[in-house]
N, C-alpha and C positions, 0 to 999 in steps of 0.2 A: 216600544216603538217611539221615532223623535216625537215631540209635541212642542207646538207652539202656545205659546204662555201669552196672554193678553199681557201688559207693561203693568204694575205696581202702583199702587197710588202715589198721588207726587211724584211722577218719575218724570215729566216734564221740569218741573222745579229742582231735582237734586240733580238729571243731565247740564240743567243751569250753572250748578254751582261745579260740575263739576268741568264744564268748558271752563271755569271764571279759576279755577285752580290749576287748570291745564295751559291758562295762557300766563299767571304769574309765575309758576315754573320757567319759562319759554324767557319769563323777560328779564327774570331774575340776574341773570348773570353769573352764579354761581354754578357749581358740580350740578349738573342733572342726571338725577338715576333711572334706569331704564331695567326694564325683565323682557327677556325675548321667549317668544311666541313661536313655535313650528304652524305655519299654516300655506298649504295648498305647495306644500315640500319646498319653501322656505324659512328662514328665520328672520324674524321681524321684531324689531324692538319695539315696545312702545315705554311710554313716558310713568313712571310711577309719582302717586302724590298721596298726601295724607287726608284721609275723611273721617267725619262722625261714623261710628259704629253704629249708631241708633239709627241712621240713612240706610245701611247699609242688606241685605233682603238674602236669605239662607235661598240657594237656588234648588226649587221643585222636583229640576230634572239631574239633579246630579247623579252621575252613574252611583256614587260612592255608597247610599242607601236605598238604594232603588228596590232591592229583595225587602230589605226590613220593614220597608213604609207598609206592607201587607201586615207586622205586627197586632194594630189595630184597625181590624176591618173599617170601622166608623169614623175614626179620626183622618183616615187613609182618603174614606167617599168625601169629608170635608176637607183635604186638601186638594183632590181632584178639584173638587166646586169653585174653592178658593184661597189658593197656593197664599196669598199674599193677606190671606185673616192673623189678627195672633193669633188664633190658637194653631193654624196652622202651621205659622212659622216657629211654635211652641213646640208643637208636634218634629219638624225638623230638627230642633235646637237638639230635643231628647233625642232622639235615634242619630245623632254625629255623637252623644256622648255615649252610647250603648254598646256593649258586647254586639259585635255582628252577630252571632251562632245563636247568641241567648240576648233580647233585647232588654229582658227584666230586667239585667245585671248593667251594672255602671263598667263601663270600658279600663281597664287600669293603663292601658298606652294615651288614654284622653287625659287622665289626672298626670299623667309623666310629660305629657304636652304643657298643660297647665301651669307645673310647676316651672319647667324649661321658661316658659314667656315670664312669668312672675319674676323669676331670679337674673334672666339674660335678655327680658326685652324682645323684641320679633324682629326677627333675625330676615327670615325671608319675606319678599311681599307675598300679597295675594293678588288674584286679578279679577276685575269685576267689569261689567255691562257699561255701556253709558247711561243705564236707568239704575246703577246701581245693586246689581245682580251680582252674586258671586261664584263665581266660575269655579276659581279654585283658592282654596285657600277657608271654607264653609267651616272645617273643622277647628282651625285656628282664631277665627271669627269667635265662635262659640264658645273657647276656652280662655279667649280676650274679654270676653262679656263676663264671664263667670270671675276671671280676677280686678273686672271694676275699670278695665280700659275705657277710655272716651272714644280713643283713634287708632286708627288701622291705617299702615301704612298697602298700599294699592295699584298695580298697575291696572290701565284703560285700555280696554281693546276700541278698536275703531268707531263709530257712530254708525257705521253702515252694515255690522256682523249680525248674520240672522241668526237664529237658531240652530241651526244644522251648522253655522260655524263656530260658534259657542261650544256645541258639543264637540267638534272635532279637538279644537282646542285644548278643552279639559282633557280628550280625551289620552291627547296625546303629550300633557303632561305629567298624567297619571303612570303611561311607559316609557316616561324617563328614567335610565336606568339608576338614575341619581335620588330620585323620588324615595322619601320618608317614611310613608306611608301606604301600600298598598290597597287596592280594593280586595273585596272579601270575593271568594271563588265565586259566590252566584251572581253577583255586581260584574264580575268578571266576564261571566259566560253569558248575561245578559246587555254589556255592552259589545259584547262578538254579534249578535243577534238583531241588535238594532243596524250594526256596520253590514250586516247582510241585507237587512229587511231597504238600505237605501241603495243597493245595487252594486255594492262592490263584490270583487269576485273573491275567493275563498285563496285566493294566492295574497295578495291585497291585503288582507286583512290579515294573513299569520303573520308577514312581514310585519305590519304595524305592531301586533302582539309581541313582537321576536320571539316568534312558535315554528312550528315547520310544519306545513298542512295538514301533514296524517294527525298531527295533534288539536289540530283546527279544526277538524273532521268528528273525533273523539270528544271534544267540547263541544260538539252540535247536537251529536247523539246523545249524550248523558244531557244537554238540558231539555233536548224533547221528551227524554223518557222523563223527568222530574215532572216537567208541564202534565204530561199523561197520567203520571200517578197522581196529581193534586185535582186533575177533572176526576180520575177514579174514586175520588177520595171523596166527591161529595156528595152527599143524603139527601131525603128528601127537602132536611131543611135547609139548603145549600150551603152547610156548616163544611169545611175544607182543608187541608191540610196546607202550608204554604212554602213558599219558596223558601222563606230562614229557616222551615225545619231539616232542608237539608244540606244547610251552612255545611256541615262541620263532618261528611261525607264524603270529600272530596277524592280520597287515595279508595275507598272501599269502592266509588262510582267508577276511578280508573282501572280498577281491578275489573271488575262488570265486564265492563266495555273489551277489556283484551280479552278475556274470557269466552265471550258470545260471539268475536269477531273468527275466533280460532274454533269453536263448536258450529257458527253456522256455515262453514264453506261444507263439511263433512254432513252436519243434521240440523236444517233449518230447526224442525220440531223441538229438538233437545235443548237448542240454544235458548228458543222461546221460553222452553220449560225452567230454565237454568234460571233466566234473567228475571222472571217471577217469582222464581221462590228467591233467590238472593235477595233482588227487592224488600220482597216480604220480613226477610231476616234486618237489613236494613232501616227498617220502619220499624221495627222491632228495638231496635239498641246493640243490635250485637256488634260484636268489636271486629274490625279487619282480619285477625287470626281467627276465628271462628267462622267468618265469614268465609273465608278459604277452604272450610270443606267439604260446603257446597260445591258439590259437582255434578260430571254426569251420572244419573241414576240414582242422585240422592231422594229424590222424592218416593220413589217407590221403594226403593233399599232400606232406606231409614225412617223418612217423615211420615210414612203411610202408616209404620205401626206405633205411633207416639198419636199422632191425631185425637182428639176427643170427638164424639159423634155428632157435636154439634159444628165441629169445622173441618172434618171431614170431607171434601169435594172429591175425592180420588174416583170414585166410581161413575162420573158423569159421564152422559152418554158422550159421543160425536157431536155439535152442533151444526145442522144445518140453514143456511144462509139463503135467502129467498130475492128471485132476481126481479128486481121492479117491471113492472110493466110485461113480464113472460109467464107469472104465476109460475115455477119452479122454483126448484130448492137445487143449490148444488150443495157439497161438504163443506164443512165451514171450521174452525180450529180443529187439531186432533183431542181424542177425550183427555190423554195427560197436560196438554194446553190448556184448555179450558178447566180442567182441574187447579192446575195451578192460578190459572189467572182467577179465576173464584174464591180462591182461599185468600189469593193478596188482596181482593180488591175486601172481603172482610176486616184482614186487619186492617189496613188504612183508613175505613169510613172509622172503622173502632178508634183508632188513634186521634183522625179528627177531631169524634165526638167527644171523646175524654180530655182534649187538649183545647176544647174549645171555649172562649168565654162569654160566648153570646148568651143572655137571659133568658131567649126563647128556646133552648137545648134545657129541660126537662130534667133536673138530678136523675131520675131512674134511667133516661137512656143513658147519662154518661154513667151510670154504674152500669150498666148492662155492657157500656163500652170497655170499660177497663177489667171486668169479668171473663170478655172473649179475649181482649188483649193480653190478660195474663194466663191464659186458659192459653194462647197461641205462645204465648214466650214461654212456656215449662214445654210444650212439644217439642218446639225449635229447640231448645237448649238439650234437652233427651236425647233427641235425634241427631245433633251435632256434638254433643259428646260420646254418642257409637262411631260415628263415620272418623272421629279422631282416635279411638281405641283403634279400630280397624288398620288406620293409617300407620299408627305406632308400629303394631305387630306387622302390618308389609312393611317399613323403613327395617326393622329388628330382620327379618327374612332376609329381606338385600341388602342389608349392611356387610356379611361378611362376603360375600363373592362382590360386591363395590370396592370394598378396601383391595382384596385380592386382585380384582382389574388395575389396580391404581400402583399396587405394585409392579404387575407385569409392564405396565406402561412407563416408570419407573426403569427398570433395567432395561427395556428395549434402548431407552436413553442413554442408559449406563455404555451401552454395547459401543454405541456410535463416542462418544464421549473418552473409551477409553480407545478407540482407534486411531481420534483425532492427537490424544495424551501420545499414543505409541511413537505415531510420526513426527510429532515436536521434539520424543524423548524428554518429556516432563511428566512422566507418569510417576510417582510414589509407591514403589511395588510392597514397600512394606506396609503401609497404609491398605491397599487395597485388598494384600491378601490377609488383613486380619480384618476388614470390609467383609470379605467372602464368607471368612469362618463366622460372625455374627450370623449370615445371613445361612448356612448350614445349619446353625443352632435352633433357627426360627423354625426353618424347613422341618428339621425334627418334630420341636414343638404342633406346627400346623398338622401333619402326619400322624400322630399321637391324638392328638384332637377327632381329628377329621375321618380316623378308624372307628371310634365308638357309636358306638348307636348306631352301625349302616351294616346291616346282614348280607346287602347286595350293592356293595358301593360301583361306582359307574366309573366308566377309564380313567378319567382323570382322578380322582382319589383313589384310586388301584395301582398306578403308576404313582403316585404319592407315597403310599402306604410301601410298594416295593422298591421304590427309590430309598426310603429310607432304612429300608429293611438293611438291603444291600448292603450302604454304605457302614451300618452300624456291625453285621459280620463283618465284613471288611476290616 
């Protein structure tokens, strides 16, 4: 959600210096450079000028790491407290130089940044606050410090831009189609989220994205379901799974999503069922091809006989749901629902707990965590290795009457084709009647085939089998 940031220390003092270099630009007389701004569906130029780096304050709200800062829970609650501590702007410096998906790992497009500015100098401005905030440009700030820069060259937005226009700004620099650099998918889906949360409407907002609704729609759903699995995910010791762990999911999440939209118009139930155990699989590590053969009826077809007896939830009763204030119970998920959501919601506390590094999570529970999680990943893997055999041998069954369709569709083409050839009188008759005799040859072939093994073959391979009979007496 937006947040208002109290101002930075000395930010009185550097707005000073930075009117005292916005008005020697102005008097100078020379080239003045200017970056334009889209704001309030305008472009608006403003004035760029050079500043100390050391002035200069990595901005809190940047959409750009907004999932990662969840990395570390601690460091996170102290830059909530206070955005403008070093360490907190420590904490920023690291996660702009960070793998979005994995934050452990050092970014290698940040050192490709780095080297860029070393060898060629900074090419683009950046834009920053009149308290010295930086809008955009955080990344390249970072990579400037790191090769020993003093100064940043900077364009100044207004004296009078609040918050909410600060973020519009960035934000709609970031979908400039020209832009460098992208935001990572959850960065993504959670500046869609905040542009909702301030009242714009869902048409509104895929235009700014340049998305087209139903895709807007799709980005809503997948990051609620994220939101929901990381409250599922937490234990008693509010230990949680977070928003970067599901960086790097993004074609499996759209998968999900058309999946469940196309299973619940026909079976609200099955779709629910679907989207949990996929989930599950997801949370697990499996890869988008495996993920795909989750389907309907996987859970009982397949996963129910790979289960071990401790995560086993198949057999849950019905839940019933108890109405405040009337003392009754109406039905509440069906038993395959609540089966599956029971199983997901174990792996995910598991994943948590084993991926967690708070001190007060107890080595034996994250062994006990990674024991059901790999106890769940040998089932899932079992089970989704049957449902792929299975699939194998029906693609092998309808391979040959597919191919066979595709020929008939094929010559119905042929028919129209050579009627169009007759009337131009550009047919090739030599060509097509040794066309025909190939296709005789085949017909044999298929006929020869398509007799063995069938003691009561069905009209159409009967009329095969005597068509070719025919023509070979003949």
């Amino acid at each position: 959600m937006l947040r208002e940031f109290a101002p930075p220390p000395r930010a009185a003092e550097f707005s000073e210096l930075i009117k005292k270099r916005l008005e020697e630009v102005k008097t100078s007389g020379g080239t003045r450079e200017t970056v334009t701004i889209d704001w309030n569906e305008q472009r608006v130029p403003v004035e760029v000028i050079d500043l100390p780096l050391a002035g200069l304050y990595f901005n809190p709200g940047t959409h750009r790491i907004r999932a990662q800062r969840s990395h570390n829970p601690e460091r996170d609650e102290a830059l909530d407290k206070d955005p403008w501590s070093v360490e907190s702007q420590e904490y920023l410096k690291f996660l702009l130089q960070a793998e979005p998906k994995d934050p452990n790992r050092r970014d290698p497009d940040f050192d490709k940044l780095k080297d860029s500015l070393k060898q060629f100098g900074q090419n683009d401005p950046g834009l920053i606050t009149h308290q010295g905030i930086l809008v955009n440009g955080n990344t390249r700030a970072a990579a400037l410090r790191e090769i020993g820069a003093q100064s940043m060259r900077v364009g100044v937005l207004p004296e009078s831009f609040t918050w909410a226009d600060i973020n519009a700004v960035e934000l709609s620099l970031q979908l400039r189609k020209d832009h460098r650099r992208e935001y990572s998918y959850i960065n993504r889906l959670l500046a869609m989220e905040e542009q909702a949360a301030l009242g714009r409407t869902p048409e509104a907002i895929a235009k700014e994205f340049r998305i087209k609704p139903a895709t807007y729609h799709q980005e809503r759903w997948i990051l609620s379901t994220i939101q929901d699995m990381i409250e599922r995910s937490r234990s008693g010791g509010g230990v949680a799974l977070r928003l970067v762990d599901f960086e790097d999911d993004q074609e499996k999440l759209k998968e999900l999503h058309r999946a469940y939209e196309k299973l619940a118009a026909a079976d609200p139930d099955q779709a629910e069922v679907l989207k949990e155990v996929r989930m599950a699989a997801i949370t697990l590590g499996f890869a988008k091809t495996e993920v795909r053969h989750i389907v309907e009826g996987f859970q009982d077809r397949y996963l129910g006989r790979t289960l071990p007896e401790n995560l086993n939830t198949l057999a849950a009763e019905e839940e019933a749901v108890a109405v405040p204030g009337l003392g009754v119970s109406v039905p509440g998920a069906s038993a395959p629902v609540s089966a599956a959501r029971a199983l997901n919601d174990q792996i995910l506390r598991a994943k948590a707990a084993k991926l967690s590094t708070d001190p007060a999570v107890p080595d034996s529970e994250k062994s006990s965590a990674q024991i059901l999680f790999d106890d769940a990943h040998r089932a899932f893997e079992a089970a989704i290795d049957a449902a792929d055999r299975d699939a194998r041998v029906r693609k092998r069954k309808q391979m040959a009457p597919a191919r066979l369709a595709a020929a008939c569709a094929d010559i119905d083409q042929c028919v129209v084709d050579l009627v169009q050839a007759r009337a131009t009188r550009s047919l090739d008759e030599e060509a097509f009647d040794e066309a025909v005799l190939k296709l005789r040859d085949s017909l044999r072939k298929l006929a020869q085939q398509a007799g063995r093994g069938m003691p009561h073959p069905g009209d159409g391979v009967s009329w095969l089998i005597d068509a070719a009979a025919t023509e070979i007496s003949g």
